[in-house]
N, C-alpha and C positions, 0 to 999 in steps of 0.2 A: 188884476188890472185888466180895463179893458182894451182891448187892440185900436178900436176906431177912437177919434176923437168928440169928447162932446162939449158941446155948445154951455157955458156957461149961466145958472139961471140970473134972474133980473132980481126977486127979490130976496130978502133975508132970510126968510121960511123956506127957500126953494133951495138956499144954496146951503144951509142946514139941513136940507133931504138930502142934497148932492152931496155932503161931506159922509152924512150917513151910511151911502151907497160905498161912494170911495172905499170909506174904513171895513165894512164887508165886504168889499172884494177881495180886503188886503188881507182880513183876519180870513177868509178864504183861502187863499194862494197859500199864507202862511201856516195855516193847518194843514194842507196839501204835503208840504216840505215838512211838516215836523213827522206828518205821517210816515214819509219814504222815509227821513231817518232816522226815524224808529223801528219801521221795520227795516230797515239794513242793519238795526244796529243790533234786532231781535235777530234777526236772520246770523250774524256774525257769532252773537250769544249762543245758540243752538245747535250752529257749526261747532265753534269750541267745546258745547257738551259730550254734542255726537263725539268730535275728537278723543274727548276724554271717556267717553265710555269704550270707546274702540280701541282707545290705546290700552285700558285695563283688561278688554277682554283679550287682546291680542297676547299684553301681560301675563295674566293668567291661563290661557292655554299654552304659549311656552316653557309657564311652569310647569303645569299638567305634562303637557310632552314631554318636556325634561324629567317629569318622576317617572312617565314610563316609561321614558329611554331608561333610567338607572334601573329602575325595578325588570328591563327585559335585559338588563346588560346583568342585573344580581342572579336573573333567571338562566342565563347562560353562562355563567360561570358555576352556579349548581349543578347543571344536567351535566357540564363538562369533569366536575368533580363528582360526580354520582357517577359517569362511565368511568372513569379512572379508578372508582373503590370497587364498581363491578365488575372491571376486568382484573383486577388486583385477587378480589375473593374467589372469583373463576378460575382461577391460575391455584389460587388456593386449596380449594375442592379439586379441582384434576388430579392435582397432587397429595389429597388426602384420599379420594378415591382409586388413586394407583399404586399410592402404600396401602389403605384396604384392599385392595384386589392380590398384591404381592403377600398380603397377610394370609389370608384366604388362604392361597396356593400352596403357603409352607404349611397350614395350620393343616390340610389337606393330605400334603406332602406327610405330616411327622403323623397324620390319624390314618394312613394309610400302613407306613411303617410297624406305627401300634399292633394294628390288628393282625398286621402279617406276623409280629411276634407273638400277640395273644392268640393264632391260629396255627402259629409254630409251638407254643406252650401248650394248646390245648392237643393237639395231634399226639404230641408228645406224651402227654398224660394220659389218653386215649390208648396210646400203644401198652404203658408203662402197666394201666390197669387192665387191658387185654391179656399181657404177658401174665402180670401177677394169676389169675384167675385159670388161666387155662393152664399155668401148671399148680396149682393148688387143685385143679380140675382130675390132671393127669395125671396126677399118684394116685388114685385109688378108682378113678373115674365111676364113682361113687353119685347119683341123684336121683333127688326124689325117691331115697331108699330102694332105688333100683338101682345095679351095677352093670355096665356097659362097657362092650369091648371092647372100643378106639373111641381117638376124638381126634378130631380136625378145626382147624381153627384160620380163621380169615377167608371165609372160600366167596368169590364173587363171580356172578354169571352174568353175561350180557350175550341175547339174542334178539332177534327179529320179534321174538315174542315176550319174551322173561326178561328182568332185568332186576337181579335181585342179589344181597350181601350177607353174611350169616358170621358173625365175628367169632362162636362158638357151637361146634356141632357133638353131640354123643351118638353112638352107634350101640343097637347090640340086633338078635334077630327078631327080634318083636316091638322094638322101641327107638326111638330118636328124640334128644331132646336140644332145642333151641335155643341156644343163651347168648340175649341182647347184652355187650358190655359197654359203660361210662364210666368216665372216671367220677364225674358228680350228675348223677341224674335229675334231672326235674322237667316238669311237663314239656318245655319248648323241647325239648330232644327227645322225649319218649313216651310215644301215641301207643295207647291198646288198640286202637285198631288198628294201627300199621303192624303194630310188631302179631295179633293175629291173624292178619292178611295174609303173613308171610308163609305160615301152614300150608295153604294151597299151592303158594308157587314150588315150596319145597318137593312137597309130593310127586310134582308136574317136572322137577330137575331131579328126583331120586325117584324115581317108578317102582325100585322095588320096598320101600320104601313106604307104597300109599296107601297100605291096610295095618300097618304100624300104629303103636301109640302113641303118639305127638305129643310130649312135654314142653312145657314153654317158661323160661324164666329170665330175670333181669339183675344181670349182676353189676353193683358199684361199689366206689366207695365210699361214697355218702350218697343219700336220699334226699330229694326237698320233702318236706314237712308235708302229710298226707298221703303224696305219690305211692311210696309202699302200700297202704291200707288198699287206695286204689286197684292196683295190680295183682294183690289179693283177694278181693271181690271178683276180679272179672277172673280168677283164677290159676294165674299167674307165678310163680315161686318167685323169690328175692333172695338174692346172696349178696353180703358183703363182709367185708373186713373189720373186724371187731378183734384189737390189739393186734397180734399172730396170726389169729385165727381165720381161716373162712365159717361165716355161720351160713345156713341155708333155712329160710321158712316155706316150709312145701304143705305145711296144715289144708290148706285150700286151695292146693294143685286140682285142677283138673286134667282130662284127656281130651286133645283135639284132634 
């Protein structure tokens, strides 16, 4: 519509352009109006989408947060039950490791005991075939088909210089013989060279003594397997107990 007022026309043609006019202003104004409320009513549509998509998203990250609220509340309740079985098993292991340690100690304790009785058994044997041997020695003081006229037996020396054991000694005025005794011989206890080494020291502890013939032999009652032949080569005699008996192999005695 228009604001000012207009003048009326005179003819029929004129007031037919004039109604013309009218009705465009009017379909005018009223497109005008239809336009705002349309767009308000788009505008209100749009609001309500946005609403609704905001309310879904808001929706769904509260579910989201709520599963990682559960899944961090499932995760702490694990870690809290995983240190409870660790401390559990800790407590456990202390205590198998302190009954292993306690074991240990007796196992210790009774292999300690052992050997002081297997080092009391073996002394003992040690004596027992010393004994045997040096009086099977001293009845007839009989070796290496030479006869000699005392014997001495367990003589041990310790000085500044010498420091040396001799379990069986023979005397006569031109000869001395050496007799290493075991009760079971075998290599861990009886070196040819130790038991040759021992010549010099003898010599060096009997002076009159050091232009003598040096016999040397090894008496047991049992041999490990080979040993004898051994001590034989390097020329050595062996005596041992055969039923009653003392036997003596002196075939490959030498003089040292």
């Amino acid at each position: 519509m228009r604001s000012k007022k207009q003048s009326l026309p005179e003819t029929t043609e004129n007031i037919w352009a004039f109604l013309k006019e009218i009705a465009k202003e009017a379909v005018k104004e009223a497109a005008k109006e239809a336009a705002k409320e349309a767009v308000k009513e788009a505008a209100k549509e749009a609001v309500k989408e946005a609403a609704k998509e905001v309310a879904k998203k808001v929706v769904k990250e509260n579910q989201e947060n709520q599963e990682i609220r559960e899944i961090k509340k499932e995760n702490r309740e694990m870690i809290k039950e995983m240190r409870r079985e660790t401390k559990t098993l800790k407590g456990e292991l202390n205590k198998m490791y302190a009954e292993s340690r306690k074991e240990r100690a007796e196992s210790r304790k009774e292999r300690k005991e052992l050997n002081q009785q297997l080092g009391g058994i073996s002394n003992s044997n040690g004596e027992m075939a010393e004994t045997y041997f040096y009086n099977a020695l001293k009845r007839d003081k009989t070796f290496v088909n030479e006869k000699f006229d005392s014997i001495k037996r367990n003589r041990k020396f310790a000085n500044n210089e010498i420091e040396a054991e001799f379990d069986i000694i023979l005397f006569n005025g031109r000869s001395a013989a050496i007799i290493e005794v075991k009760y079971n011989a075998k290599p861990d206890n009886i070196s040819v060279r130790r038991i040759i080494s021992r010549v010099e020291a003898f010599k060096l502890l009997y002076p009159d003594c050091k232009d003598h013939n040096i016999y040397l032999g090894v008496a047991a009652m049992t041999f490990r397997k080979g040993l004898e032949q051994r001590l034989h080569r390097n020329g050595i005699a062996t005596i041992r107990q055969v039923g009653k008996k003392m036997v003596v192999y002196d075939r490959e005695v030498k003089v040292f």
